[in-house]
N, C-alpha and C positions, 0 to 999 in steps of 0.2 A: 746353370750347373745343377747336378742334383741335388747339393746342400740345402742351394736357396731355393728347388722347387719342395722338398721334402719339408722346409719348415714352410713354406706358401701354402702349403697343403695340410699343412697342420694348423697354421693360422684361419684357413678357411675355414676348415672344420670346425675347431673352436667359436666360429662364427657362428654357424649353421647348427651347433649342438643346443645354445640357445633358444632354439626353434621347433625342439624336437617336443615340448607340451604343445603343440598349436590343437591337437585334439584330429578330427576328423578332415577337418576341411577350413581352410580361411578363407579372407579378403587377397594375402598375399598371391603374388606370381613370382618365379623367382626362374631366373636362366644360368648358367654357369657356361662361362666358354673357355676353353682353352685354345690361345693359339699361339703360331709360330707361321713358318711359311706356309701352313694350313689353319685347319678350324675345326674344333670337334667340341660338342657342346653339349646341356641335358638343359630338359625345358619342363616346370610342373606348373599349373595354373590352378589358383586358390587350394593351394598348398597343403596338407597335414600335415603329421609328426611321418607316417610312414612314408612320404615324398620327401619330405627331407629327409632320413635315414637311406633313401635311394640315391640322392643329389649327393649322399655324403659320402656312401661305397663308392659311387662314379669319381668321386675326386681323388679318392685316397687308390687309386686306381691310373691314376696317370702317369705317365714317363717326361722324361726329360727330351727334349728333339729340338734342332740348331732353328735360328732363324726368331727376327723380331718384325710383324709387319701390324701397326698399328691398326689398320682396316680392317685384314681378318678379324679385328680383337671386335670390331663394333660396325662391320655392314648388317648383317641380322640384327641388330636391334631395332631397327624402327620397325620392321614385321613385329618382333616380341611384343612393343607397346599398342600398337595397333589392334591387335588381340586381345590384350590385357585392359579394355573398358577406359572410362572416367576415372582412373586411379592416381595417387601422384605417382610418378616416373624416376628411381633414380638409376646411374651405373656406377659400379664403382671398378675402378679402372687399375691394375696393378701391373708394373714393368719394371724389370732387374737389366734394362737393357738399352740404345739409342736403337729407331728402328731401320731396316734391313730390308728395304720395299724389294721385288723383282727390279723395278724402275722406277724411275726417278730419286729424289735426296732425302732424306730423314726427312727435311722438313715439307716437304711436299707433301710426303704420307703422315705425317703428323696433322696437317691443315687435311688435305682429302677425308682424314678421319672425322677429325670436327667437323667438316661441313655436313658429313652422316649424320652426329650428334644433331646438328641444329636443325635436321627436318622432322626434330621430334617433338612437340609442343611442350613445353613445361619442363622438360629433362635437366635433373643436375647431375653435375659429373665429378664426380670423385676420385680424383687420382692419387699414386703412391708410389714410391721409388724402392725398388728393394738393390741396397747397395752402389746407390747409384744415386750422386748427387749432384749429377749436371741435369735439371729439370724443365730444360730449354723445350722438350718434342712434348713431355706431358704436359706440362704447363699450357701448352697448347691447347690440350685436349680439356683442360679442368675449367669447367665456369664457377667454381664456387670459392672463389677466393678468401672467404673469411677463416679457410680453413689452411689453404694454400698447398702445394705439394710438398707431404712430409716425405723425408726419407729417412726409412729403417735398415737396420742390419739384419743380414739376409743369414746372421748363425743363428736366430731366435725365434720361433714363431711370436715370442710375446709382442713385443713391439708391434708388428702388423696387425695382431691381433687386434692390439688393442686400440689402434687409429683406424681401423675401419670398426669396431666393435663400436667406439665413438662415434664417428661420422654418421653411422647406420642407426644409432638408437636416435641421435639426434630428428633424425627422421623419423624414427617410428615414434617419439616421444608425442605428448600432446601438447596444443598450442596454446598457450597460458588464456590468451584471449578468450578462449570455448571452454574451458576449468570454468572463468568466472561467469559466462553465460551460462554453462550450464548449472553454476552453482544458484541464480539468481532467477531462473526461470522454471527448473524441474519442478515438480506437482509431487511427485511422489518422494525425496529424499532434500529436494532444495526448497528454496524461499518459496515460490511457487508463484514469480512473477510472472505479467504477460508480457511475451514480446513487443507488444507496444509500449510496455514500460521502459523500452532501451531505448539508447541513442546509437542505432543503426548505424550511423556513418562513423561516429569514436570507436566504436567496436571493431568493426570491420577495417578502419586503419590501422588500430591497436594491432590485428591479425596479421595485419598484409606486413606491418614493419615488423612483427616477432616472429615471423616465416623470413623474411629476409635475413636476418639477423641468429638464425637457425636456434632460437631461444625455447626449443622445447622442454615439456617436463612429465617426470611420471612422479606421482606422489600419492597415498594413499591417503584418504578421512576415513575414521572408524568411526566417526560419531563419537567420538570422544569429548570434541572439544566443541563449540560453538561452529556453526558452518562462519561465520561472519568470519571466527579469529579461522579461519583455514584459508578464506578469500583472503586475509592480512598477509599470511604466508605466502600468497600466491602471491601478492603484490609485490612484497619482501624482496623475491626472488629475482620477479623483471622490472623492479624502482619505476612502480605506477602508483596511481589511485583511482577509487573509483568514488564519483561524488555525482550529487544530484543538480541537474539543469534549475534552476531558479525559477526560470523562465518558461522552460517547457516540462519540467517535475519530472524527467526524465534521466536515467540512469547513465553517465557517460564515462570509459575509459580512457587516460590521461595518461598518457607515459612519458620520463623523464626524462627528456630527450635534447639534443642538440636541435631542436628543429623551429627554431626562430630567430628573425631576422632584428634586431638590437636595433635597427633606424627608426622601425614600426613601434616599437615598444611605447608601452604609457609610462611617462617619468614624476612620480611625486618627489618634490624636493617642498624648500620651505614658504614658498607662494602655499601652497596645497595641505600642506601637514601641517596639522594642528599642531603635535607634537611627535617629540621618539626617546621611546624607553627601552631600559635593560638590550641597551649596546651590550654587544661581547665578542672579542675575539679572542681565541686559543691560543696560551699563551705557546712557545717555542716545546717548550719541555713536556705541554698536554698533546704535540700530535705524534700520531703511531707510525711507524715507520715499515712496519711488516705486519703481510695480513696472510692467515692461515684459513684456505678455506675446506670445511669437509662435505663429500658429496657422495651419492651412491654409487659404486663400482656394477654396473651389472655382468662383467665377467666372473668375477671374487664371488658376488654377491653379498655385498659388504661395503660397508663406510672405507674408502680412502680420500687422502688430503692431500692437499697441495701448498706451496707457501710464495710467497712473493713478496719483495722488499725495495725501498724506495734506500736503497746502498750512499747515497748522497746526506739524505738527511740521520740516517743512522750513524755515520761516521763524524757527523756534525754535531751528536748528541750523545756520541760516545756509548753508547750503549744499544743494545734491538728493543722496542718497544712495540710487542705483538699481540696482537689482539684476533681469534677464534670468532667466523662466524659458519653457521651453519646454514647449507644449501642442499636438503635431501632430497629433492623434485630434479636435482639437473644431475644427469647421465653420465659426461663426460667428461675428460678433463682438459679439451678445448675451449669448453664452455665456464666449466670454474674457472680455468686460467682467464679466461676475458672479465668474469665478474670480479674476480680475487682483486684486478688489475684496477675494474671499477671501483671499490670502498676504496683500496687503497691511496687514488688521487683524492677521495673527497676526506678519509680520516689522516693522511698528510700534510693537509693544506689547512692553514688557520680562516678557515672560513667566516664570515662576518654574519652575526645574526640580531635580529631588533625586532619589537613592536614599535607598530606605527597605526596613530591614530589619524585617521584624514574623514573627506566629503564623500558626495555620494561620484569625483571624479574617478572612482576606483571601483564601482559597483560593478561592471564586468567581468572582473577578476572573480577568479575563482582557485578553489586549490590545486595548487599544480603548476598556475600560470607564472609568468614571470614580468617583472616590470623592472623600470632603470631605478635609481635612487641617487640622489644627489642632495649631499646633507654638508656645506661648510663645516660646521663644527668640528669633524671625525675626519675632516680633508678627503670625504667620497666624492665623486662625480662621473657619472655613465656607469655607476654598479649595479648589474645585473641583479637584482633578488628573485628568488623564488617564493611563491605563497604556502605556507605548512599548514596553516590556519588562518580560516578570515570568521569573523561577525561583524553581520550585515545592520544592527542598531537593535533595538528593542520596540520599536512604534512608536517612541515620545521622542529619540534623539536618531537623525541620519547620519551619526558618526559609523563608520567602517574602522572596525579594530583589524589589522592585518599582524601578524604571526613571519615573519618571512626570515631565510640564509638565502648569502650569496651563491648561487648557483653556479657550478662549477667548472660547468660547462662553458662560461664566459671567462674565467682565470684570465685567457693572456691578451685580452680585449678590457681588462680592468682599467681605470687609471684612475690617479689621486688626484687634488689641488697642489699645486706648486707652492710649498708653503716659503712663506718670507723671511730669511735669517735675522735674529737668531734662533728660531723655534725648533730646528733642525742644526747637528751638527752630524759631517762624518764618521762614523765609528771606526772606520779603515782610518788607522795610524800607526806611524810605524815601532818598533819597537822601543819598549822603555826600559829599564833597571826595574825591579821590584824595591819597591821602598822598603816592606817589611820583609826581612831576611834575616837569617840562622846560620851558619859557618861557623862547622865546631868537627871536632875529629870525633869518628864513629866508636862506640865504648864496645867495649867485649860482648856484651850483651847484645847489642846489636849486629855485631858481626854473623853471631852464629844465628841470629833469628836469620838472617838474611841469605849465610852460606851453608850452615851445619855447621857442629862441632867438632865434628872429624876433621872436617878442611881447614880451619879455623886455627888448632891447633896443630895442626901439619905444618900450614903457615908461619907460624909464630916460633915452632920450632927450629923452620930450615934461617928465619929471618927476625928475632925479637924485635927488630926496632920498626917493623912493619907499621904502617897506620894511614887509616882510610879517613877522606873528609866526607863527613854529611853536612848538604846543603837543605833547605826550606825555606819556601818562600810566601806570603800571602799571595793568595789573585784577585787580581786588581778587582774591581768592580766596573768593569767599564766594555763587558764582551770579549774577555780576552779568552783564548781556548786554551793555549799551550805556554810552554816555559823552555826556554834552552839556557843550558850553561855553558859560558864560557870563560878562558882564562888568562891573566894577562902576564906576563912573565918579569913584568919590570920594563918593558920595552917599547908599553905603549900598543900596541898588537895584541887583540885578543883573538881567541881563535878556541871555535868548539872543542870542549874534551865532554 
């Protein structure tokens, strides 16, 4: 309709006006097609401000015309990339519509399109619904599932705006990986290591999984602050570390990730440990149930937030306990939403943390890494820890002091000792009387604290012998949450009032 192409077109542009500092000439290429039962398109390659100001007439320039055929939207593109060098490759794909081949079924032209898409090497694809929430034909077309097919309403250009204004910075953002290399190797403004001070393979998987995981960031250093505390931040942001090889004195990145297999793991329990200090786990009422996170808007230009709540334990706690952190290096609010989501399982969950002193059966470990723990005492067994902190002895003693929390990543792979009764009793029971209680009629004063004195008196006038019971009661000490009152009329039957 024209509606939805008129804010398509306004969303676009808001895209595209982002683009209009590029200066003379970029790296970028950028195509814009317009189709229907046809195809009409504009193509600039290593792009300026004045090419996009052209790309941007040409859109605002468009009409409305019948017909949805997925193919026109994406046979020219593999020509486009072909042209366009050793660059990464994305499309971003938008449709207010099910497609309308000449011939054959929507989903026919939906596949014929993707298998265009995939003779593109590296290409991701980006798709969007405008008012249109059956995502069956683009779904098709999208290989980027971490982002999945949004669909927007097509009276706004914000909303599109702003999920491709995300999806696309996420891409143009930089790769956290190459932040801390280049913080740790540059001559001129960094540490001014050599590249053979890194560990090549940590790094470059470090990359390959924060390119998958679409973890980019844009973040400025003034030289303000130490480059070290800037790497800290950088780590902050994608939950790594970066720590030195032992062994090879080489600089390795480590990130916190789901990606080990618990059968392999090394398990110190009490054959092995000397000893284990400063146990602690969080009690019920220290975890936070909502996490607030703020990030950079590059449409606004400007700090916006996001917030996300763990609705379960809040309601169990009676109260929201929220805690602010900051994330100025990430772009969008796909990507705070996933992180928001990440603090929020690890500051929800009463996580189990200890030092542990053991042999040299732990010398492999390193920060970051993770091992099993199995401690009778604290009724652990197959608990997952991760390392925060290790020392490796001093020269005179080969004890390993380990630093370690349950990682959280393992939560539902946890398990306990089966402890022996009585050391354990069920806290689920059923309801009791309150022993200590208060049943008394409500005094004047408290009426009006409770109603007003206008009503209060209203009351009293239409009915003097009016009168309210207040009830109070202690709570139990034994987990209890709530209280109901009920009444029994002489008959043996109570029944809630």
């Amino acid at each position: 309709s024209d509606g939805r192409l008129d804010n398509m077109k306004a969303a676009a542009v808001s895209v595209l006006e982002s683009f209009l500092g590029l200066g003379a000439s970029s790296d970028m290429d950028i195509r814009v097609v317009g189709y229907n039962a046809s195809r009409t398109s504009i193509t600039r390659y290593n792009v300026g401000g004045t090419g996009v100001q052209q790309i941007i007439d040409w859109v605002n320039g468009r009409t409305a015309t019948g017909g949805t055929d997925f193919v026109n939207g994406v046979d020219t593109a593999p020509e486009f990339f072909n042209n366009a060098g050793d660059k990464p490759r994305y499309v971003f794909f938008v449709s207010d519509g099910i497609p309308e081949p000449g011939s054959g079924t929507p989903t026919q032209n939906a596949e014929a399109a993707r298998a265009i898409l995939d003779t593109i090497p590296g290409v991701s694809t980006f798709c969007f619904n405008i008012d249109l929430s059956d995502i069956t034909y683009t779904g098709i077309l999208d290989n980027t599932p971490q982002d999945g097919v949004p669909v927007v309403a097509g009276g706004d250009p914000g909303p599109l705006a702003t999920a491709i204004m995300g999806a696309l910075h996420a891409q143009l953002d930089m790769n956290p990986a190459h932040i801390i290399r280049e913080c740790l190797t540059d001559t001129e403004w960094g540490m001014g290591y050599l590249e053979a001070d890194l560990d090549d393979v940590s790094f470059r998987a470090a990359a390959d999984r924060l390119h998958q995981e679409q973890m980019g960031m844009s973040l400025l250093w003034t030289k303000q602050t130490e480059i070290e505390e800037f790497i800290k931040e950088v780590l902050k942001h994608i939950n790594a570390v970066v720590r030195v090889n032992r062994r090879t004195g080489k600089f390795e990145l480590k990130l916190i990730r789901d990606d080990y297999d618990e059968e392999t793991l090394l398990e110190l329990n009490p054959d092995n440990i000397e000893r284990l200090t400063d146990f602690s786990r969080p009690s019920f009422g220290e975890l936070v149930n909502s996490v607030t996170v703020n990030y950079w808007d590059p449409i606004t230009g400007g700090d916006a937030s996001l917030t996300v709540q763990d609705i379960a334990l809040a309601e169990a706690q009676r109260a929201v306990v929220n805690t602010t952190l900051q994330y100025p290096g990430f772009t969008n609010n796909i990507l705070a939403a996933r992180v928001a989501e990440r603090d929020l399982r690890t500051l929800s969950t009463p996580l189990v943390s200890c030092v542990i002193y053991t042999d040299a059966i732990a010398k492999d470990l390193g920060v970051g890494d993770v091992f099993k723990l199995a401690w009778p005492d604290y009724l652990i067994a197959g608990m997952v820890m991760r390392v925060t902190q290790i020392a490796y002895g001093d020269g005179r003693s080969n004890k390993i002091k380990i630093t370690c929390t349950q990682d959280v990543f393992a939560l539902p792979e946890t398990v306990a000792f089966e402890p022996e009764p009585p050391v354990w009793e069920n806290p689920d029971v059923p309801p009791v009387p309150a022993t200590l209680r208060l049943a008394k009629e409500m005094t004047y004063y408290e009426m009006v604290q409770r109603g007003g004195q206008t009503a209060v008196n209203a009351e009293l006038t239409a009915n003097p012998e009016v009168g309210y019971l207040m009830v109070s009661a202690v709570r139990p000490n034994n987990g209890t949450i709530s209280a109901r009152l009920a009444s029994d009329g002489g008959a043996g039957t109570w029944e809630d009032v």
